[in-house]
N, CA, C and O of each residue as an XYZ file, in Angstrom:
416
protein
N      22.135      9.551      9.557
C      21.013      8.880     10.196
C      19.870      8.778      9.215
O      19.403      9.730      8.590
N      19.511      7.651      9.152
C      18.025      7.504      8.126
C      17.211      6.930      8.983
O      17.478      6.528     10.115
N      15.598      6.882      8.071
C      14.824      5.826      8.450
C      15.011      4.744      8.486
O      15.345      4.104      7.488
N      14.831      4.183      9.766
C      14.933      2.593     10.369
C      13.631      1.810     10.696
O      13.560      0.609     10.957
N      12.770      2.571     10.643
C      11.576      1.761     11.385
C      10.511      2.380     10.932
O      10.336      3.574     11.175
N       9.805      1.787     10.341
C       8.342      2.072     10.204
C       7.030      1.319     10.920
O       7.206      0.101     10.916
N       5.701      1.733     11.565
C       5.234      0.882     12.122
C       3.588      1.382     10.852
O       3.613      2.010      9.794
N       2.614      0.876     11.461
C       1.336      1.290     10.459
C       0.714      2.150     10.687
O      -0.140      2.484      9.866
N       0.907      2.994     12.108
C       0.231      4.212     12.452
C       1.287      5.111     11.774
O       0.942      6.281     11.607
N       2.578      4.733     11.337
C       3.405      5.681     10.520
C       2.613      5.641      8.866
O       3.290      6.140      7.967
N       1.537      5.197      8.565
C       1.417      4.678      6.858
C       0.009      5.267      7.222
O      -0.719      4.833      8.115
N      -0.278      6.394      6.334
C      -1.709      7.040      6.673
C      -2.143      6.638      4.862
O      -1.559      6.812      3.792
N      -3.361      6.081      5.239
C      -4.004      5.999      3.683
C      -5.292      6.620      3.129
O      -6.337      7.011      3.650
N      -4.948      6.579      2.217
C      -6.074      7.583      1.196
C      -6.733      6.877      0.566
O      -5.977      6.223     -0.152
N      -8.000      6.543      0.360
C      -9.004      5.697     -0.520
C     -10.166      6.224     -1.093
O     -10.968      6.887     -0.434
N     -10.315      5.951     -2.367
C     -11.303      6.508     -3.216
C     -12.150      5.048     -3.742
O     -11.495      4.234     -4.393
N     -13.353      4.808     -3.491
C     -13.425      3.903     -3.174
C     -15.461      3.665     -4.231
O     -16.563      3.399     -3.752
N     -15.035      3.929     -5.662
C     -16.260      3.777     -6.098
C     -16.383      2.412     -7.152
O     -15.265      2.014     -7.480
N     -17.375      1.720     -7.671
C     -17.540      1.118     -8.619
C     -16.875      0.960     -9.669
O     -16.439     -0.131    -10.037
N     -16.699      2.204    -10.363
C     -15.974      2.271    -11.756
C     -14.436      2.453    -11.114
O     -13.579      1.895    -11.799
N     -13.922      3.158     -9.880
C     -12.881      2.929     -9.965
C     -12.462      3.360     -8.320
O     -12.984      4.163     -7.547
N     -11.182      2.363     -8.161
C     -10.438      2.120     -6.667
C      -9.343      2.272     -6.665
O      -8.546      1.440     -7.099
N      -9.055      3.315     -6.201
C      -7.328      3.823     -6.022
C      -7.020      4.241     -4.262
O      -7.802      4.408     -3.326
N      -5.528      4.308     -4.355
C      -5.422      4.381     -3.140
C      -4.116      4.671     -2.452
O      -3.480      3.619     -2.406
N      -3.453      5.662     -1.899
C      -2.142      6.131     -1.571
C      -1.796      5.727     -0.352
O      -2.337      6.001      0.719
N      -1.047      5.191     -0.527
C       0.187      4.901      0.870
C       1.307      5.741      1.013
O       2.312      5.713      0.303
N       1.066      6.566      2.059
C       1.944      8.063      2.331
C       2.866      7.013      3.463
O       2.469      6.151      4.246
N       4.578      7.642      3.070
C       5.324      6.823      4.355
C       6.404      8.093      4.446
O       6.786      8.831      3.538
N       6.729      8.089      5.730
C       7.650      9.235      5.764
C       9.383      8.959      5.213
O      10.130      8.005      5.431
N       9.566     10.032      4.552
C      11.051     10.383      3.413
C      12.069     11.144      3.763
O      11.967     12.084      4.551
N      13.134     10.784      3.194
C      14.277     11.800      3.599
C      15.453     11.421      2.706
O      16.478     10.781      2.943
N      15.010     11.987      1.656
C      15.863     11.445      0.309
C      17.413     11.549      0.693
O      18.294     10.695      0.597
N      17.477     13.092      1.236
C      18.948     13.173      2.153
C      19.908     12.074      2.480
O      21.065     12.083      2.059
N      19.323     10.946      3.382
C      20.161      9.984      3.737
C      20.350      9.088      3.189
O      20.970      8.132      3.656
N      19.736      9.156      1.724
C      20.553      7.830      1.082
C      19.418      6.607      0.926
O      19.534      5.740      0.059
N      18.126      6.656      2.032
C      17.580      5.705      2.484
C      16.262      6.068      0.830
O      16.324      7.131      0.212
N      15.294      4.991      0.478
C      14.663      5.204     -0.375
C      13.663      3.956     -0.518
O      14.024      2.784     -0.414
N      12.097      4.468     -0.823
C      11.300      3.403     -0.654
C      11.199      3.011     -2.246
O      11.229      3.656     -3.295
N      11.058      1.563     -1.880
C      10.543      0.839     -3.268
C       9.265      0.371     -3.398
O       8.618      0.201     -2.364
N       8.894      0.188     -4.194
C       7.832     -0.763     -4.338
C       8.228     -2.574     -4.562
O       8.895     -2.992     -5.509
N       7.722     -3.331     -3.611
C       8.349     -4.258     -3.443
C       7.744     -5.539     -4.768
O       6.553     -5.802     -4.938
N       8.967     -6.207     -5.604
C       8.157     -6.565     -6.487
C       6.762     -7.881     -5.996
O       5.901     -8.311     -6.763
N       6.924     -8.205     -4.716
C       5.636     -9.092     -3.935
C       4.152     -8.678     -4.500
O       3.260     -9.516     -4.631
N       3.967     -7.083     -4.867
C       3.060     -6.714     -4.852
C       2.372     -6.638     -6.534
O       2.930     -6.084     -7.482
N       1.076     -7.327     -6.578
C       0.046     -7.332     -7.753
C      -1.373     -6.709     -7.559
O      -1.826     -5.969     -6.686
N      -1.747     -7.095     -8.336
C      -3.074     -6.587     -8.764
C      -3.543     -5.152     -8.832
O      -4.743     -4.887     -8.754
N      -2.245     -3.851     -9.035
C      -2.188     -3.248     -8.862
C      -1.450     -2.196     -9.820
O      -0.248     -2.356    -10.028
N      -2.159     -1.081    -10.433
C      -1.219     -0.179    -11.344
C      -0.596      0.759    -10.761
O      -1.380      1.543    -10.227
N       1.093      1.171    -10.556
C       1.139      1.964     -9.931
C       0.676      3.726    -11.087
O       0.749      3.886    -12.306
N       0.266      4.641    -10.045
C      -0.364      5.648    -10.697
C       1.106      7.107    -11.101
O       1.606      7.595    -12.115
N       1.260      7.272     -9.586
C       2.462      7.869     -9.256
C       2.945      7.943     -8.336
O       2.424      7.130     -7.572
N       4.144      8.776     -7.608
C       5.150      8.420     -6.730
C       5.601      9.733     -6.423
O       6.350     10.161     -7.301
N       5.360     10.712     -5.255
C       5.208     12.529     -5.659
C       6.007     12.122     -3.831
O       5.768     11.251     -2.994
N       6.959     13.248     -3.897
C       7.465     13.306     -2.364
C       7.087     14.974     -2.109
O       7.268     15.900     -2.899
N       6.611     15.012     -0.990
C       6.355     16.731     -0.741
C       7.283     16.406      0.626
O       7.496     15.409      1.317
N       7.759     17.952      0.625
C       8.984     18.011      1.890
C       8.612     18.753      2.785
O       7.825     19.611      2.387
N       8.917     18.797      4.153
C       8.591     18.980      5.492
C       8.892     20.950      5.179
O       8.048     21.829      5.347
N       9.563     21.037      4.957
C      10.985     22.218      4.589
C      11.014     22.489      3.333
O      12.156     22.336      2.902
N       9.914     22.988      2.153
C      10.708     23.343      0.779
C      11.906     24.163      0.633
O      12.040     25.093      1.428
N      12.403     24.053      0.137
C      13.818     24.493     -0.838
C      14.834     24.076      0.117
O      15.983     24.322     -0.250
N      14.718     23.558      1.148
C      15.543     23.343      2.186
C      16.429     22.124      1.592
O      15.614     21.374      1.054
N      17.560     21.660      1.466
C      18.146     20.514      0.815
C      18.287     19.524      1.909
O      18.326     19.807      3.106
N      18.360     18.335      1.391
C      17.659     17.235      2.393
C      16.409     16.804      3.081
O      16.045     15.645      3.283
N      15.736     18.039      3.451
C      14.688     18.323      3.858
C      14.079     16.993      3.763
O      14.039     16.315      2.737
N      13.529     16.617      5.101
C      12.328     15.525      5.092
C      11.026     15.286      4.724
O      10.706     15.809      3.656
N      10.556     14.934      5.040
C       9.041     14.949      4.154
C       8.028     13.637      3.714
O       8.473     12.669      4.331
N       7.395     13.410      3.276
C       6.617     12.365      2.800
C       6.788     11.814      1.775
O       7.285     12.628      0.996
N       6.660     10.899      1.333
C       6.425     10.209      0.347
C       5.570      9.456     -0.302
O       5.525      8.357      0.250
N       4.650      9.534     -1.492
C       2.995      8.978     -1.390
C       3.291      8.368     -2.659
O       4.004      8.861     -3.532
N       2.625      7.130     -2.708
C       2.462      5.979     -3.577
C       0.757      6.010     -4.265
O      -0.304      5.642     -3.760
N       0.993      6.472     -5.292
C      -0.163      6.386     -6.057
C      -0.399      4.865     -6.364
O       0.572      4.204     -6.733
N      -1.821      4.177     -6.214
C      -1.928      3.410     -7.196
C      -3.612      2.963     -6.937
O      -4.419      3.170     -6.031
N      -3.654      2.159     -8.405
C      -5.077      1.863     -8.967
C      -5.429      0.376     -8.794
O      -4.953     -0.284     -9.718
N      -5.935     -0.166     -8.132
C      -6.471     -1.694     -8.234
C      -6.888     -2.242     -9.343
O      -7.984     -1.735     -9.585
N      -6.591     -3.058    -10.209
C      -6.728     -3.641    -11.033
C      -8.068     -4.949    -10.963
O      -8.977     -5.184    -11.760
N      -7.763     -5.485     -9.899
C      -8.800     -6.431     -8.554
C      -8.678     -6.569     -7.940
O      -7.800     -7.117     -7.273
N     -10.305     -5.727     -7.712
C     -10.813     -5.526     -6.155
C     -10.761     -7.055     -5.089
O     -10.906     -7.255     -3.883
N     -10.603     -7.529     -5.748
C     -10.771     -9.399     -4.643
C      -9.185     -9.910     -4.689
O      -8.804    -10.629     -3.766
N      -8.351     -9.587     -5.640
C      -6.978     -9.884     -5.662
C      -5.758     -8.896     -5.169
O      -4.837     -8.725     -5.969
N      -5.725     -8.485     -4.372
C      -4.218     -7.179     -4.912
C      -3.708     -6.787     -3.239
O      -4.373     -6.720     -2.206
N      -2.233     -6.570     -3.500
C      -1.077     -6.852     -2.289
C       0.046     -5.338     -2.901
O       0.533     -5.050     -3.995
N       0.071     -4.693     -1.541
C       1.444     -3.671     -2.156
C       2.052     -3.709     -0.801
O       1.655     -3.304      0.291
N       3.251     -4.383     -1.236
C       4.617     -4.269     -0.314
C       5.214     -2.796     -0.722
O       5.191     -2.430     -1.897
N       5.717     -2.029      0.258
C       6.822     -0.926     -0.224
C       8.024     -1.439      0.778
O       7.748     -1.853      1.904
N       9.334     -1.385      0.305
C      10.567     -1.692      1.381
C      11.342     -0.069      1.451
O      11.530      0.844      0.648
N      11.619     -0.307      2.772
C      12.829      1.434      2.978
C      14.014     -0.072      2.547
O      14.041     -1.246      2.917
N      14.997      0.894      1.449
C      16.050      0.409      1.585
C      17.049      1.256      1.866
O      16.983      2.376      1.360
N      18.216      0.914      2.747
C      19.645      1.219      2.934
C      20.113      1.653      2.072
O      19.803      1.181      0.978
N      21.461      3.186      2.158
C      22.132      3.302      0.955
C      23.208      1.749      0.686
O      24.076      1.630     -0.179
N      22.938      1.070      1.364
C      23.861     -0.774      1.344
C      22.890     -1.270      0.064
O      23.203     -1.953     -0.911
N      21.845     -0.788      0.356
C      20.855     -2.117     -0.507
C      19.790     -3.079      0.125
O      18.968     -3.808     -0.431
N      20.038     -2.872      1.402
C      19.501     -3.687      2.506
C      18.301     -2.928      2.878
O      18.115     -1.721      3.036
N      17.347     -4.205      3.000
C      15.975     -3.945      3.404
C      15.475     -3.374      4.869
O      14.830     -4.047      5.672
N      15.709     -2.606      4.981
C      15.612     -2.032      6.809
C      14.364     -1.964      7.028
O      14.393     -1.733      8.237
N      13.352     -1.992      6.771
C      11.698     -1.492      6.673
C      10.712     -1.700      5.948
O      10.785     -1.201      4.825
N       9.729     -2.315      6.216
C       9.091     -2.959      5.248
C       7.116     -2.391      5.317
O       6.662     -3.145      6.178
N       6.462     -1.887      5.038
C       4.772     -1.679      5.299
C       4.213     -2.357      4.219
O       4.905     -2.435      3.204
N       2.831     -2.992      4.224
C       2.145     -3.307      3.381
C       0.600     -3.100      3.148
O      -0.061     -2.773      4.133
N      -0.113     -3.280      1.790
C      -1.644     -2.740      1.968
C      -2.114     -3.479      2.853
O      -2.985     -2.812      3.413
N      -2.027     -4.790      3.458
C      -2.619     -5.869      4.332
C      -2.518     -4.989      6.248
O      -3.383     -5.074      7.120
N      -1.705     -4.535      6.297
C      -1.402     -3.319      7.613
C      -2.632     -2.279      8.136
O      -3.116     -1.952      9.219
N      -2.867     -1.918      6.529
C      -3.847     -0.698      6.961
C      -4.807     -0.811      6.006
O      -5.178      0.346      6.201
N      -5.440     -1.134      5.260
C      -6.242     -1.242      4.112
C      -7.621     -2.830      4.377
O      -7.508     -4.019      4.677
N      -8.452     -2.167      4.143
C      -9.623     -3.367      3.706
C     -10.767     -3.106      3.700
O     -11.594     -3.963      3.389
């Protein structure tokens, strides 16, 4: 069983939000276990990703669920889009959130 569904009250965000600089994490829930795994969807610009850190529900526990947080830095503030997709261990796009959801 994996993740199938994500909605935007599932996508909690983090914003740092000054002059010299605008970054901003999109946390989505993980479970490396099943195979299932988020991408960064290539749709998305104006944007550096920073990093990509999963903390688990359960440490040392194997499979263990947990979060998954998307670092990244705006490049421009007036331009910039981040798709992430859950994909299937198939390959298939089951889930999709974006900065346009929860962010502005």
């Amino acid at each position: 069983a994996g993740i199938n569904s994500i909605s935007a009250q599932d996508v909690d965000a983090n914003i740092n939000d000054t002059e010299a600089d605008y970054s901003f994490t999109m946390a989505v829930p993980y479970n490396a276990g099943t195979g299932y795994h988020w991408e960064i969807s290539p749709e998305s610009h104006g944007v550096e990703e920073i990093s990509i850190n999963f903390v688990e529900d359960y440490p040392g526990t194997l499979g263990s669920s947990g979060t998954g947080y998307f670092n990244f830095h705006v490049i421009d503030n007036d331009d910039y889009y981040v798709k992430l997709v859950l994909i299937s261990p198939k390959g298939d796009i089951v889930s999709e959130t974006d900065s346009n959801s929860w962010i502005k």
